[in-house]
PyMOL commands that place a pseudoatom at each C-alpha (Angstrom):
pseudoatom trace, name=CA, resn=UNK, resi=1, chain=A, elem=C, hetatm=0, pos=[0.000, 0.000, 0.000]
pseudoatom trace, name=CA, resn=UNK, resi=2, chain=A, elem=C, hetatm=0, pos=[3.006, 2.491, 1.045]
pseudoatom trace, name=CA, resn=UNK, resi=3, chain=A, elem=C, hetatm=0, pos=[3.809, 2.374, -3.279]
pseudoatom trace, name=CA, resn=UNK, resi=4, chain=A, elem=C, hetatm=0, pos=[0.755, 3.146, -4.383]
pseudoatom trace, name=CA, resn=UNK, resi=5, chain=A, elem=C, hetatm=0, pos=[-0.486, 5.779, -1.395]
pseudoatom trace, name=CA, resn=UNK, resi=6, chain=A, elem=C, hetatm=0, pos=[2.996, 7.453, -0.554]
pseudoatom trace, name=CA, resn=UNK, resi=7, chain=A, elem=C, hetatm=0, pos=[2.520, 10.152, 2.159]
pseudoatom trace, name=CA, resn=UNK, resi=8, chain=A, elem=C, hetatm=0, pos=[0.936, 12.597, 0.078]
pseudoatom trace, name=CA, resn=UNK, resi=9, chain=A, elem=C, hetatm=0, pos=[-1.178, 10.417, -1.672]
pseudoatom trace, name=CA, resn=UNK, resi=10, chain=A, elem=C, hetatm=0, pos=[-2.288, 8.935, 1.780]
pseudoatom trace, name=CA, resn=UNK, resi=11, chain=A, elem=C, hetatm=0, pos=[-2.645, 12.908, 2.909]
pseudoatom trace, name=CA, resn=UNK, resi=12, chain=A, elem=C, hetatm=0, pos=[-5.205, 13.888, -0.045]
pseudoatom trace, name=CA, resn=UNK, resi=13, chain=A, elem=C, hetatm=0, pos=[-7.319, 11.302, -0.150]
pseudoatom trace, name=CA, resn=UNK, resi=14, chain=A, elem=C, hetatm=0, pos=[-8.191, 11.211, 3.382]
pseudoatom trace, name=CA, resn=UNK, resi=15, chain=A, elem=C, hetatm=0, pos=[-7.674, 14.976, 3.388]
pseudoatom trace, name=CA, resn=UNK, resi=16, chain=A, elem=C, hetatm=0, pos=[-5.444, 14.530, 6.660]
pseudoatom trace, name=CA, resn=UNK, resi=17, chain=A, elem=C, hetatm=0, pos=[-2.255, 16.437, 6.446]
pseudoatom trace, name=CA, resn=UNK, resi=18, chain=A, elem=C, hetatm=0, pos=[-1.119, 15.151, 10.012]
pseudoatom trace, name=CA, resn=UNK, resi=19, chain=A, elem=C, hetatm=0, pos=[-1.314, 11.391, 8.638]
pseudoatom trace, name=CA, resn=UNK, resi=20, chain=A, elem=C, hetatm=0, pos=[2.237, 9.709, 7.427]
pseudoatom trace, name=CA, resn=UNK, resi=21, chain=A, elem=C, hetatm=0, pos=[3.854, 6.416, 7.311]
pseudoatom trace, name=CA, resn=UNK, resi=22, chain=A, elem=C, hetatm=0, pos=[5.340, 4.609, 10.129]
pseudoatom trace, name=CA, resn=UNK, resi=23, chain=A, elem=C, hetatm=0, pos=[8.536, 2.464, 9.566]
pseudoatom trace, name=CA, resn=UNK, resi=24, chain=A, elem=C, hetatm=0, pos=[8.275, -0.416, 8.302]
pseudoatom trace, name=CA, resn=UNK, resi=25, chain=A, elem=C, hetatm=0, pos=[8.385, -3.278, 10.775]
pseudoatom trace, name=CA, resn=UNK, resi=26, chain=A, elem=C, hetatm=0, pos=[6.954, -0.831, 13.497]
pseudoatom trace, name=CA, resn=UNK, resi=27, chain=A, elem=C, hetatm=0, pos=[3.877, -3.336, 14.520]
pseudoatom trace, name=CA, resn=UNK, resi=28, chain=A, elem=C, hetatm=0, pos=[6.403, -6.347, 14.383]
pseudoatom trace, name=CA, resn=UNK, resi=29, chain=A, elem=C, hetatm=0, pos=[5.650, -6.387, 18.217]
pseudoatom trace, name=CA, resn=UNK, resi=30, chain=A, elem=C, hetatm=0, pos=[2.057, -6.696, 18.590]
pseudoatom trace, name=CA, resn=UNK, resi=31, chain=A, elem=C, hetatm=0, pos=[2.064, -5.868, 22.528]
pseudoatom trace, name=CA, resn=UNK, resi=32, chain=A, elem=C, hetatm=0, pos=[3.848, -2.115, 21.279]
pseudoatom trace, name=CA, resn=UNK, resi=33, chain=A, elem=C, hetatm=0, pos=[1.319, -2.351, 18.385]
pseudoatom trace, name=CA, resn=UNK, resi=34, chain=A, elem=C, hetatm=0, pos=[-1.194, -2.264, 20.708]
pseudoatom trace, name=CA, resn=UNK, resi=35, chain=A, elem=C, hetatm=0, pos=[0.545, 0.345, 23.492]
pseudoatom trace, name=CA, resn=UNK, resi=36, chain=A, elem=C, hetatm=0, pos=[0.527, 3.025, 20.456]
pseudoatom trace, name=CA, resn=UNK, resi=37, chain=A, elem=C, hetatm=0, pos=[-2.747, 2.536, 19.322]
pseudoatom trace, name=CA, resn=UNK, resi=38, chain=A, elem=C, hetatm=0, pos=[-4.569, 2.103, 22.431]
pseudoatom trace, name=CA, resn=UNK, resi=39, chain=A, elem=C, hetatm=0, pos=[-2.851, 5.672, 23.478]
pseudoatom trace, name=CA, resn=UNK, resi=40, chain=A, elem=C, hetatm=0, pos=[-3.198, 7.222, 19.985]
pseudoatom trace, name=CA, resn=UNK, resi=41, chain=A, elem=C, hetatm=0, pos=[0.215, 7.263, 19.120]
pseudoatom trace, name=CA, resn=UNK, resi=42, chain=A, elem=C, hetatm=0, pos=[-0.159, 5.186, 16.278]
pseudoatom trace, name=CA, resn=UNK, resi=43, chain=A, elem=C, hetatm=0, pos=[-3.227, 4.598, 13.624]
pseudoatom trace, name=CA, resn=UNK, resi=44, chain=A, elem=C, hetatm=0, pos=[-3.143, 1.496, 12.158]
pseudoatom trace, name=CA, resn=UNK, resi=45, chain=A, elem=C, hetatm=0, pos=[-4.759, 1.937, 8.548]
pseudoatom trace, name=CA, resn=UNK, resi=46, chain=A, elem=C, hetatm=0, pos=[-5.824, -1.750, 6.430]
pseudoatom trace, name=CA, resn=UNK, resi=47, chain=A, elem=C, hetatm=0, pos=[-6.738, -1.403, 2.850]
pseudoatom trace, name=CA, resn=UNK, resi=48, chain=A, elem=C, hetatm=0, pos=[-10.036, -0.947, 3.281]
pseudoatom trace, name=CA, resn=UNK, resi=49, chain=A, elem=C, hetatm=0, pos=[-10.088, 1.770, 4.910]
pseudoatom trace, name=CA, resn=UNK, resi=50, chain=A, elem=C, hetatm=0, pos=[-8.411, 3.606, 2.130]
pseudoatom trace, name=CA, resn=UNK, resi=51, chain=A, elem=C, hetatm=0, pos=[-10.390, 2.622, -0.625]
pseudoatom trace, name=CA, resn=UNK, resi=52, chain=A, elem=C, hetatm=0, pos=[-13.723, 3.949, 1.269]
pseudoatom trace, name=CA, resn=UNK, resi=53, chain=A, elem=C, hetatm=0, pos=[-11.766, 7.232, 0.722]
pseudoatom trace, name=CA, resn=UNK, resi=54, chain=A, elem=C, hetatm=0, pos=[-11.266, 6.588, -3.316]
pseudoatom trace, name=CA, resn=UNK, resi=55, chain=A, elem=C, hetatm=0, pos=[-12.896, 8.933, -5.211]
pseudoatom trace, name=CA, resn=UNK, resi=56, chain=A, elem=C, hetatm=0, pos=[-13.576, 10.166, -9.295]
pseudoatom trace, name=CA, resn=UNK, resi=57, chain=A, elem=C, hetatm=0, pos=[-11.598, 13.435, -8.333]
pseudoatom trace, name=CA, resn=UNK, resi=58, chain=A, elem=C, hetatm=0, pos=[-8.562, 11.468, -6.668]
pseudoatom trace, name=CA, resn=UNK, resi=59, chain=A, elem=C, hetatm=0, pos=[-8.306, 8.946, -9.638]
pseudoatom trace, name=CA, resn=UNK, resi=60, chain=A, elem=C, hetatm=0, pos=[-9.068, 11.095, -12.516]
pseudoatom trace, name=CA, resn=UNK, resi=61, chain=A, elem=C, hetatm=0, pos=[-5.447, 12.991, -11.096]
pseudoatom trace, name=CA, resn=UNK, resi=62, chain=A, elem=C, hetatm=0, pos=[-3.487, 9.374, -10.770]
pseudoatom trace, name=CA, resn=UNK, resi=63, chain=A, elem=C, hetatm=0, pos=[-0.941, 8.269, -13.838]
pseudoatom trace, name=CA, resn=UNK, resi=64, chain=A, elem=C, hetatm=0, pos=[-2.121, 5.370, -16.080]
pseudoatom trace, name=CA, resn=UNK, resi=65, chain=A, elem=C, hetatm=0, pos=[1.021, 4.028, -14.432]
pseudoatom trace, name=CA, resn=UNK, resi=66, chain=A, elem=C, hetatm=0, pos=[-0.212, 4.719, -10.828]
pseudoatom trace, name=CA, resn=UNK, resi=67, chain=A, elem=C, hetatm=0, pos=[-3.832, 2.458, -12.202]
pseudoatom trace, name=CA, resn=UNK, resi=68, chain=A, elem=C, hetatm=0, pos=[-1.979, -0.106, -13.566]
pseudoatom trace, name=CA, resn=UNK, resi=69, chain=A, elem=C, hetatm=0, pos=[-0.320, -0.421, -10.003]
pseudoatom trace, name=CA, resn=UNK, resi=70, chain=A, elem=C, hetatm=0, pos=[-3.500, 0.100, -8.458]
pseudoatom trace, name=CA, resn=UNK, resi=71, chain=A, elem=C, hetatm=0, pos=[-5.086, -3.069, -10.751]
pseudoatom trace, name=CA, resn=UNK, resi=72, chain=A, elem=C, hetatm=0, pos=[-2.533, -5.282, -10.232]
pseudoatom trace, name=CA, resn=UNK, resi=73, chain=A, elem=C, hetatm=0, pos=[-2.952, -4.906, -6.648]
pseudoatom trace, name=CA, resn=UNK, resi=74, chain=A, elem=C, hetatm=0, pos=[-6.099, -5.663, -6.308]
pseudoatom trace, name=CA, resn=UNK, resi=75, chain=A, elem=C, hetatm=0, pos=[-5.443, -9.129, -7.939]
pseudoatom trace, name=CA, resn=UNK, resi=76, chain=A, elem=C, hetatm=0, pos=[-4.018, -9.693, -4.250]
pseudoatom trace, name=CA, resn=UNK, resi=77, chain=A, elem=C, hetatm=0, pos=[-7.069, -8.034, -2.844]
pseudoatom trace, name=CA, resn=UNK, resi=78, chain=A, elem=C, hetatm=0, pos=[-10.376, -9.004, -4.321]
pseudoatom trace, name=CA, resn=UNK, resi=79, chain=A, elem=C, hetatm=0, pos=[-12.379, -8.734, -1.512]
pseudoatom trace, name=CA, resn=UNK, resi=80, chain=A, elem=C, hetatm=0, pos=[-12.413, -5.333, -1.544]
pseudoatom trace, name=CA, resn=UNK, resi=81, chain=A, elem=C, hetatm=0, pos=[-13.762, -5.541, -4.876]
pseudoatom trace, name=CA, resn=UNK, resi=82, chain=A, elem=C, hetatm=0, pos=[-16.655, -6.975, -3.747]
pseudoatom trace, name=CA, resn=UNK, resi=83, chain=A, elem=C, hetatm=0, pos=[-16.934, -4.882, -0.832]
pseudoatom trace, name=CA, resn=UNK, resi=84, chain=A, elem=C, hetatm=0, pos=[-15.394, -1.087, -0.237]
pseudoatom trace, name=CA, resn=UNK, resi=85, chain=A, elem=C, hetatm=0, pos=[-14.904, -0.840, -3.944]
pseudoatom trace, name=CA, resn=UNK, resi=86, chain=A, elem=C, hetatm=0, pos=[-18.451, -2.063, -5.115]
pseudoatom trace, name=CA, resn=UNK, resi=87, chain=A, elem=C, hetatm=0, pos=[-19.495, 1.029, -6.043]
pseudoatom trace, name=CA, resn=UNK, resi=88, chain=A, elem=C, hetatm=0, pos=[-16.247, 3.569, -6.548]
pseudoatom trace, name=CA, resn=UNK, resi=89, chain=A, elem=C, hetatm=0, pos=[-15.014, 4.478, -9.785]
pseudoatom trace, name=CA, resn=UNK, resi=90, chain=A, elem=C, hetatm=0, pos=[-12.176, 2.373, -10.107]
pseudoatom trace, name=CA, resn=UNK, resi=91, chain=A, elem=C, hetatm=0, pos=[-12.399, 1.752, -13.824]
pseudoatom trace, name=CA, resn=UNK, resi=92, chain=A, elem=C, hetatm=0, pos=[-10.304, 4.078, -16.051]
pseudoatom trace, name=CA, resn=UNK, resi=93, chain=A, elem=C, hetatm=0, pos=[-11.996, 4.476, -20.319]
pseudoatom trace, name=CA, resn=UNK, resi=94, chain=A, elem=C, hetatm=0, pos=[-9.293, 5.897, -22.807]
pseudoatom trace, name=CA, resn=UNK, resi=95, chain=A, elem=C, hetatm=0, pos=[-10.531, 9.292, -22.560]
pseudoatom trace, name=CA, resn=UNK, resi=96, chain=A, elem=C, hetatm=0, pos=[-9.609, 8.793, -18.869]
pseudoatom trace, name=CA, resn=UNK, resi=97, chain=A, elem=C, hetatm=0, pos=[-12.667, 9.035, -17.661]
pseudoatom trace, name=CA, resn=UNK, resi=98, chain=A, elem=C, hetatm=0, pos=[-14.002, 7.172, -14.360]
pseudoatom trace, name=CA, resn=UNK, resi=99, chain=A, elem=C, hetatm=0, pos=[-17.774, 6.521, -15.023]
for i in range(1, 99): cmd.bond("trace and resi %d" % i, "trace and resi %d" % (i + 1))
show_as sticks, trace
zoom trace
């Protein structure tokens, strides 16, 4: 997720500028994990939760690169094709359009 939502991708389309990245490997300890959570030092974002953000605007502004990326990773991820990305705009037409 960190290629295809890079800090300021993450930042616009939740429209949080105080949201970035944690190292990787941060949550290796699940006891910490939970420490920074549980006193809001740490938000733990799954894949889901960004796509509820996806919108027309936010992927009409994305490279045909950047949706190829996107595509292929949601060959690992189909559930959220059935789910958080029923009804989004995901599909790109050659006058790069999202209907």
């Amino acid at each position: 997720m960190r290629k295809l939502f890079p800090t300021p991708n993450l930042r616009a389309l939740t429209a949080r500028n105080d949201l970035h990245w944690a190292a990787h490997g941060v949550t290796a300890d699940p006891e910490l994990a939970k420490h920074w959570r549980d006193n809001n030092i740490l938000e733990m974002v799954e894949p889901g939760d960004l796509m509820t953000h996806l919108t027309e605007t936010f992927l009409a502004v994305q490279s045909d690169d950047w949706m190829s990326q996107f595509y292929l990773y949601l060959i690992g991820h189909r559930g959220l094709l059935r789910n958080e990305l029923r009804n989004k705009p995901i599909l790109r037409t050659e006058l790069n359009q999202h209907p």
